[in-house]
N, C-alpha and C positions, 0 to 999 in steps of 0.2 A: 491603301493596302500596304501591311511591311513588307520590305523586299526579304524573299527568305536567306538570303544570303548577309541578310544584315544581325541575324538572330545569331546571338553567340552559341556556340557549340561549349556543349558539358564538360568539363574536364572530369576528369576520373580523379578519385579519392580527394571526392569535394572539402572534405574534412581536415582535410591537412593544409591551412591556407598558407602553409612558407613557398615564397614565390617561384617553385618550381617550373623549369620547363614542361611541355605534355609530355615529349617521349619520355624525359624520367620519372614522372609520375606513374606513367603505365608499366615503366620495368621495375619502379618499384610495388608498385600494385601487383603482380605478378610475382616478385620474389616474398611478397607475405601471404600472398595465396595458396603459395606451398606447404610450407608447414602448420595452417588453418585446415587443409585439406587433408593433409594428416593426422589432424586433429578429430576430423570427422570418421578418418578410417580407422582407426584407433579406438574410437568407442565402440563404432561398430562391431569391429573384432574384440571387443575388452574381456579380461583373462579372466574377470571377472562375472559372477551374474547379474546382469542389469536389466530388468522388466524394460519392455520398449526399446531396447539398444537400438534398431533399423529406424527409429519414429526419433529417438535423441540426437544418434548420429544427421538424419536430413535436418532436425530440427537447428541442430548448432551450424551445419554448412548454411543454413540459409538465413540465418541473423547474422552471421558472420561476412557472409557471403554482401548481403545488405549493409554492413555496419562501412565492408572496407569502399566498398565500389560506388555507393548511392547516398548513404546518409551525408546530409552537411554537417550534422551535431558531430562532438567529438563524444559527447557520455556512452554511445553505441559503442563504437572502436575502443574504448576504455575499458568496457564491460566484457566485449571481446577476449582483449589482452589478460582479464582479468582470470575471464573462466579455462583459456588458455593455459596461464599459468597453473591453476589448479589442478587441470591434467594433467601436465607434466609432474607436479607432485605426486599425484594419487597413481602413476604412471613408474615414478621413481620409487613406492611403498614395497611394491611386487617382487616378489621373495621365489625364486627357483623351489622348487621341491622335487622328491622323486614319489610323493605321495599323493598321486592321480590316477582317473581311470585311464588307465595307456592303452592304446591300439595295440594290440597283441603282439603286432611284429618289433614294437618297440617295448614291451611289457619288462625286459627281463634286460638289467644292466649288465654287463659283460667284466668279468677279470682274466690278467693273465698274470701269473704265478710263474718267477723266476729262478731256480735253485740250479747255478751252475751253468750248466748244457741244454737241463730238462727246462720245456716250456711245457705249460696247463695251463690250458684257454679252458673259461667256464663260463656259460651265458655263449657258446656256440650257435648260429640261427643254420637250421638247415632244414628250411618248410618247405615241403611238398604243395607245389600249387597246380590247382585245376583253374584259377582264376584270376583276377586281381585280387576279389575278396574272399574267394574259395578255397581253404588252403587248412594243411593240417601242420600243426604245434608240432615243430622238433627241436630243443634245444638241447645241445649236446652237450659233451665234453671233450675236450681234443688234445692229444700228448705229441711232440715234435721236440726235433731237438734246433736247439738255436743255430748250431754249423752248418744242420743243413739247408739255413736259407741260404741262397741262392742267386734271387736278385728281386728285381720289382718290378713291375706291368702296373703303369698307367692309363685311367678308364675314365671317359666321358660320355655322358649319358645327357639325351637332350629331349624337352617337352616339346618343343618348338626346334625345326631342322634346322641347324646351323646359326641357331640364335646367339645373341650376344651372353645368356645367362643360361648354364646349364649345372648338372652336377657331376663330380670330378671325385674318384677314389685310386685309392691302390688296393693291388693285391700280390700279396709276396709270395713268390717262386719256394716251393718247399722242394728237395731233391728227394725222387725215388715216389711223391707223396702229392694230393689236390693242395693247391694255392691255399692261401689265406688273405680272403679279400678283407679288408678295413673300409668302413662307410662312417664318416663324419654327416651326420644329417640333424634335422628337426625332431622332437620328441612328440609328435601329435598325439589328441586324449582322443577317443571313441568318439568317430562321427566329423573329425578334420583328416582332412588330406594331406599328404607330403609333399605337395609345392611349396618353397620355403618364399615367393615373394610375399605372402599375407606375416611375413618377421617382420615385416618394415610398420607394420602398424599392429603387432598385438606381439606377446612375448610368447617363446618357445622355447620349453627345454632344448639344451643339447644332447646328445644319445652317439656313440659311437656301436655301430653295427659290426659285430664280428663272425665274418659265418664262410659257406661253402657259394662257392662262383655259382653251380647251380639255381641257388634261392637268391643273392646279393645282385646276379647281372642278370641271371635268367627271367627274374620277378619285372624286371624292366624293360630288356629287349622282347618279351614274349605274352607278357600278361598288362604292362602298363603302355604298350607302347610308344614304347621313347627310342629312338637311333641310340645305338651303342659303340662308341668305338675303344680297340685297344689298341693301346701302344706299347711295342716291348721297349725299354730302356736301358742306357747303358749305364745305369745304378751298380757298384762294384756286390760282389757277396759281402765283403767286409761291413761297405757302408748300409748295405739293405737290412743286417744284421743292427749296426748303432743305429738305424732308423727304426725299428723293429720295438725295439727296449725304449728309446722314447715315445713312440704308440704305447708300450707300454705301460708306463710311467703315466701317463694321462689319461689312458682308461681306466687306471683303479683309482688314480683320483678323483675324477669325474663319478665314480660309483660312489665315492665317500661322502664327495660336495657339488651337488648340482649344478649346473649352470646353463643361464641362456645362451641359446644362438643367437649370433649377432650377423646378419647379413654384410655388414663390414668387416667387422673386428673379431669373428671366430666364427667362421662357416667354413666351407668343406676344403677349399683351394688355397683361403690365407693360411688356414692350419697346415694345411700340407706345406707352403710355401717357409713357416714358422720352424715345423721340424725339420725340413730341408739345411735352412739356415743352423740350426744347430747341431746338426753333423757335420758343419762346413762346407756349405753351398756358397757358391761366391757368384754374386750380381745384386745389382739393383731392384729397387720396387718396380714392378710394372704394370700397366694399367690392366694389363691381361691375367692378371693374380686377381682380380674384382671381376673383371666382365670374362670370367670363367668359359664361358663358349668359344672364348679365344684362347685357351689357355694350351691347346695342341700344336697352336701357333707358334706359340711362349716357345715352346720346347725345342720344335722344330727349328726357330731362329737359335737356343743356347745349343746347339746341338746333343742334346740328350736324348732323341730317337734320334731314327736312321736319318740319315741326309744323304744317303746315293743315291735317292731321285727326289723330282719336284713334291712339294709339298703336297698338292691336288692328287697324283698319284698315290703317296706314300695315307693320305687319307679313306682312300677309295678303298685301298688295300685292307684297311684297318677295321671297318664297318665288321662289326661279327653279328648283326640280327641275323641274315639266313642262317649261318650256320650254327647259332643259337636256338635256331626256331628248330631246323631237325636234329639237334639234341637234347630236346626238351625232355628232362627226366632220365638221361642218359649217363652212365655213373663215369665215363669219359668223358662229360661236358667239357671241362677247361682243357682237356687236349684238344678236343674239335675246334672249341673258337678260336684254338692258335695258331689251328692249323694253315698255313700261306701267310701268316702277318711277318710284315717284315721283320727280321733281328738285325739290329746295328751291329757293326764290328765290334771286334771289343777295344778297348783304348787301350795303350802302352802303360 
């Protein structure tokens, strides 16, 4: 009888016979697992219409899935590599449009019109919700003058309580008048959801949301429930003002020439971290400009919110769902949820 310890053990990606060690055969069996895996979520989701996409998608993870880990042939792993590449092709053909059927709340692209002092926001959101999906069409039109922004309120909104990934806006302080919140999000069509991690494997327009804290925080702390917190900042009028005209500037382009959301490279926190920088923000890239659910952190360490007490505290403080939820529908909304949030001094 063989001794079972005499039986050689399998090595992993039999097909690659260069005389590797095991451990690095298995880390690298593992780092092409990744983007193979993405390859299968990517059909899945394809932007495309694809008959069978759920039966293509398992079908390609599981040839693929076979070719790296079990087959000794290479012609498998090459066919692999091969239809891989193809995706990424037909992956790279994919052309932004703004001619889709859009989910309502994204239906209508936003401008703001600059002459002098006079701002005119147009494509204004300010839905009346009884629901997440219940909800009535108001899109406005909105006049303010540029001097009298004011400053800027920093907002994170989270699927998942205190997760590493959440989503991140401003809303600027109008004097005498409601905010003006700004929403960098995903451009969903009828029948997709607003969680932007399904960006990493299918493509999404961009969409900048321009509307009343009511419908923009309320739609979230009260009908989608998600933790909401605000942060007042000590953004100058001056500078809230040069940030204001660069939102600007990129919402009427973005209405001219569509474009994808990019979970890296233009989602809601690098954009913001992008104009910051070009009003003259001064620091480094930080990992917390990506893993956004830290990005209150971010702030809290440059000191741009308050810092007269511990962080944990000055977060506690910052949560507006309750006093969101008895506002709901309340033409004082965004004074209520300010009300007790800390204000930073102001700088010299």
């Amino acid at each position: 009888m063989q001794d079972p310890q005499a039986v050689p053990t399998r090595s992993p990606l039999p097909w690659l016979r260069a005389g590797l060690p095991r451990p690095l055969r298995w880390l690298l069996g593992l780092l092409l697992t990744l983007p193979l895996l993405w390859g299968a979520l990517a059909i899945a989701w394809a932007p495309v219409e694809l008959p069978g996409a759920s039966a293509l998608a398992l079908g390609f993870a599981a040839f693929a899935g076979w070719a790296l880990w079990f087959s000794p042939r290479r012609w498998p792993i090459l066919a692999t590599a091969l239809l891989f590449a193809a995706l990424l092709a037909g992956w790279s053909l994919v052309r932004p449009s703004h001619d889709r059927p859009w989910r309502p709340e994204v239906a209508v692209m936003p401008r703001i019109a600059i002459d002098g002092d006079r701002v005119r926001i147009s494509g204004y959101r300010n839905f009346e919700y009884r629901s997440r999906d219940d909800f009535s069409e108001r899109w406005e039109q909105r006049e303010l003058r540029l001097s009298d922004l004011q400053g800027v309120d920093f907002i994170v909104s989270y699927w998942n309580p205190d997760g590493p990934i959440a989503h991140t806006f401003l809303s600027f302080d109008v004097a005498g008048a409601d905010p003006v919140a700004i929403s960098i999000e995903i451009r969903p069509e009828v029948g997709e959801g607003f969680h932007p991690l399904p960006g990493f494997f299918r493509h999404f327009e961009l969409v900048y949301v321009v509307g009343d804290e009511r419908d923009i925080v309320g739609v979230r702390s009260n009908h989608r429930d998600e933790e909401v917190f605000l942060y007042r900042t000590r953004v100058s009028a001056e500078a809230a003002r040069r940030l204001f005209l660069v939102y600007a500037e990129r919402i009427n382009a973005l209405a001219d020439a569509p474009e994808f959301y990019n979970v890296v490279s233009n989602n809601c926190t690098v954009n913001i971290v992008r104009y910051a920088n070009r009003i003259g923000r001064v620091g480094r890239w930080d990992l917390r400009h990506l893993l956004n659910g830290w990005s209150d952190r971010y702030l809290y360490d440059a000191g741009l919110i308050d810092t007269s007490m511990p962080f944990a505290e000055l977060r506690a403080r910052s949560q507006v769902n309750a006093a969101a939820a008895a506002a709901d529908g309340d033409p004082a909304f965004a004074r209520i949820i300010r009300e007790g949030r800390p204000v930073p001094a102001a700088t010299d």
